[in-house]
N, C-alpha and C positions, 0 to 999 in steps of 0.2 A: 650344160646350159650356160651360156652368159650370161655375166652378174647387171645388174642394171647399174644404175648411174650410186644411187644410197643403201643398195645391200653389200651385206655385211656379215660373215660369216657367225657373230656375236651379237646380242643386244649391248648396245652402246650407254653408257653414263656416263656423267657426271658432276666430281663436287664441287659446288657453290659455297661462297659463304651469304649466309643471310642477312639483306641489307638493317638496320634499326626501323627504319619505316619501307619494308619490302612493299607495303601496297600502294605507295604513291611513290614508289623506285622506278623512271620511264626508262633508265638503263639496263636496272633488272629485268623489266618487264621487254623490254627492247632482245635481251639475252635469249631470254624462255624462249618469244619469236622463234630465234633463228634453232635453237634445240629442239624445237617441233619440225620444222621445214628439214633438218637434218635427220631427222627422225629417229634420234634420243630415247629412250626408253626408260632409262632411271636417272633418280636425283637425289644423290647425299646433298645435306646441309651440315654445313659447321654454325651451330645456333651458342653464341656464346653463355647465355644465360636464360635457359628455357622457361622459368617461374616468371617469366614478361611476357612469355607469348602465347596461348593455348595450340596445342597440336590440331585441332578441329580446325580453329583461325587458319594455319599455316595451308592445312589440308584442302582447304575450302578455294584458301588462292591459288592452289598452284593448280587446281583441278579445271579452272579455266582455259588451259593450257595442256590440260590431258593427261598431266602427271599427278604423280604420289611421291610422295615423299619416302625413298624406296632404304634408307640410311640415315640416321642421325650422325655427324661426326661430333668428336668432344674434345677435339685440340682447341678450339676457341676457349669453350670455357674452362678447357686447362690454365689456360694463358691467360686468362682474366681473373681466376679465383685464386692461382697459385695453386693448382691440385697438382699431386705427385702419388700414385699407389707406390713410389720406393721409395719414398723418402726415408734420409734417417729420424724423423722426426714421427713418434707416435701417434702427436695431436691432426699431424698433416695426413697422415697415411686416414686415420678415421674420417677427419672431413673431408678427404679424396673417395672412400666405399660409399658416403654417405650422398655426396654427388652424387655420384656413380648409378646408385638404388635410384635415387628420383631422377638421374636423365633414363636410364630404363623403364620406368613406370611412365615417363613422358611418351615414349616411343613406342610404347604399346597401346597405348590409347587410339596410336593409327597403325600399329601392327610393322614398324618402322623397326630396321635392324640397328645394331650400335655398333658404332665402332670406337676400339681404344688406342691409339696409336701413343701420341706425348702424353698423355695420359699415364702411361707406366710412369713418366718421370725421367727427369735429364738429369746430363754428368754433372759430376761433384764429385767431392772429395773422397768419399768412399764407395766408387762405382762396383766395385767387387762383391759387395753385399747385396747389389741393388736388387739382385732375380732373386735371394731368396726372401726379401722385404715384399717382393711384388707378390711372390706367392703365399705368403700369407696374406696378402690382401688379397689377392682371387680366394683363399681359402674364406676370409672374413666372408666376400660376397656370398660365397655358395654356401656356408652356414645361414647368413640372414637370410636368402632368398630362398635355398633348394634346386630351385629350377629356376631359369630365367624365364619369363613371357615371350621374349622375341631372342634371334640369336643374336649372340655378342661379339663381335670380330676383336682378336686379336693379333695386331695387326705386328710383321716383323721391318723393325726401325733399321736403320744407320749406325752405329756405336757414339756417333759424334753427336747426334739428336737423343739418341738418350741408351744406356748400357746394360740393359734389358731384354731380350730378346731382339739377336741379330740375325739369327738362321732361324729359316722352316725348322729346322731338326729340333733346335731350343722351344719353339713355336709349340710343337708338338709337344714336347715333353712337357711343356707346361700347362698346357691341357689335359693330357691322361688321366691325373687324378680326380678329374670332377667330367665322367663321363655324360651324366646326364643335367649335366648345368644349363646347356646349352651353347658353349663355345664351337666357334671355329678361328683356323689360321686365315689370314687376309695377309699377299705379299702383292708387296709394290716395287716397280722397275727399277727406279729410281735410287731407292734405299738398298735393293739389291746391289748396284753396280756398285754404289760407293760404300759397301761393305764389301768389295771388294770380290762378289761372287761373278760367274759368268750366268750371266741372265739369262739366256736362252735356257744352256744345260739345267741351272736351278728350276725353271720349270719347266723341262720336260720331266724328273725326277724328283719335283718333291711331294710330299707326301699328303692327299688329303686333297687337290688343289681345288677348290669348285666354290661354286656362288658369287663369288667378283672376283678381279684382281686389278688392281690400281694401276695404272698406266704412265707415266711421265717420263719425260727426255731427261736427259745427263745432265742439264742448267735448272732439272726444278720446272718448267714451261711443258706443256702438252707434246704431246708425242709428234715428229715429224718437225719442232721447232728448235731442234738441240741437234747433235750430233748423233746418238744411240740410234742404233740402226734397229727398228722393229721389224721387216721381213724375217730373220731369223727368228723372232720371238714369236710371233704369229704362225709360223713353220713348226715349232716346236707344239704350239697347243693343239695343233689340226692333226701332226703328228697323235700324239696322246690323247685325241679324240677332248680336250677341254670342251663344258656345255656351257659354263658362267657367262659373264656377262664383263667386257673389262669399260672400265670408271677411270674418264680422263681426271688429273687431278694436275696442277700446276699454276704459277705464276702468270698472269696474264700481261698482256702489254697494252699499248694504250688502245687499242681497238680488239677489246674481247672477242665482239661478235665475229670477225675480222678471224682469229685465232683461233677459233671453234671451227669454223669453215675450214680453213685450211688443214688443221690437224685431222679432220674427219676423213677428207678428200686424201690427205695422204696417206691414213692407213688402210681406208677401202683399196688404194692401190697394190699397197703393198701385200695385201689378203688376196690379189686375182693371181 
């Protein structure tokens, strides 16, 4: 059967970051638009400091528009509180778990997944240390918690963003030991290629792959605006029978809605 004009072999997402006044945002609300008319299905936020905003509040806005809030990201409020789980710094690594526990307790309140990407922590001067600082910090989490309420993505980075898990393989083994925490692996294109793996092959073969997978072009920009060729990628997941769901994530330019359109239109193509 022919595909229609906005099917899609995937449900489609993607992440936002969240404006400070998202409800009187006519740009933001201008975005949502054209992600319903595309017909979008999930929505990460990067919320940089959730104790301002109630998850019900967030919930209630976007539901206007026929969405849930389907992912918390936590690179904002990495970036704004100075959280690191590697840090070599003990005070840092506790107030990084202790974020961590209450962006989780946020995100369950709407049954929102998490995800940790900078979060582990960027390079410095003792990057060799840094994985096993971080797993004792997942260690920390899964003594306070037990179980997580909603699942927690951990997500595989770049070396140059932070020296932490750079492979699915590290991905995995970093999880293992807390089976029933609730972790999963989250890989992204983008941080694939420029750690230097072949994209395609990485997922057709890595281990675990399901629930989303983050999509972006070789410049950081949504997919079909860079150079990275996603036919082979998309090849590879239909190959391997992938169910997920892949989440555009990238740099916008000066007409977002503009880049949304385009990047959607070009991967529907490249999926026929």
């Amino acid at each position: 059967m022919e595909q229609g004009p906005l099917s899609f072999p995937w449900p489609l997402g993607i992440q936002l970051a969240l404006p400070d006044s998202f409800q009187s945002d006519r740009a933001f609300g201008a975005l949502l638009d054209v992600l319903r008319e595309e017909q979008f299905s999930e929505l990460e936020l990067g919320i940089p400091d959730t104790a301002l905003v109630q998850p019900a509040c967030v919930q209630r806005f976007l539901s206007a528009w026929g969405f849930r809030l389907t992912r918390l990201a936590t690179g904002a409020a990495a970036k704004r509180h100075g959280l690191s789980l590697s840090s070599p710094e003990g005070r840092t690594r506790a107030r990084s778990v202790e974020r961590c526990i209450s962006m989780i307790a946020w995100a369950a309140e709407i049954r929102a997944e998490v995800i940790i990407g900078i979060l582990k922590g960027v390079p410095g001067p003792d990057d060799a240390s840094a994985g096993p600082r971080l797993q004792r910090s997942m260690e920390d989490l899964s003594r306070r918690l037990g179980r997580s309420p909603v699942a927690v993505l951990l997500e595989v980075t770049h070396r140059g963003e932070c020296p932490a898990i750079t492979t699915p393989q590290e991905a995995a083994a970093a999880i293992a030991p807390f089976p029933d925490f609730g972790w999963r692996v989250l890989l992204d294109t983008y941080h694939l290629a420029r750690q230097g793996l072949a994209v395609a092959g990485t997922l057709a073969s890595a281990p675990d792959l399901r629930g989303s997978l983050h999509c972006s072009d070789d410049n950081r920009r949504l997919p079909g605006l860079g150079r990275m060729r996603f036919g082979p990628i998309l090849e590879a997941l239909q190959v391997r029978g992938y169910a997920g769901s892949l989440v555009l994530e990238g740099a916008f330019g000066p007409d977002p809605c503009a880049d949304v359109r385009e990047s959607a239109a070009y991967l529907r193509r490249e999926a026929r």
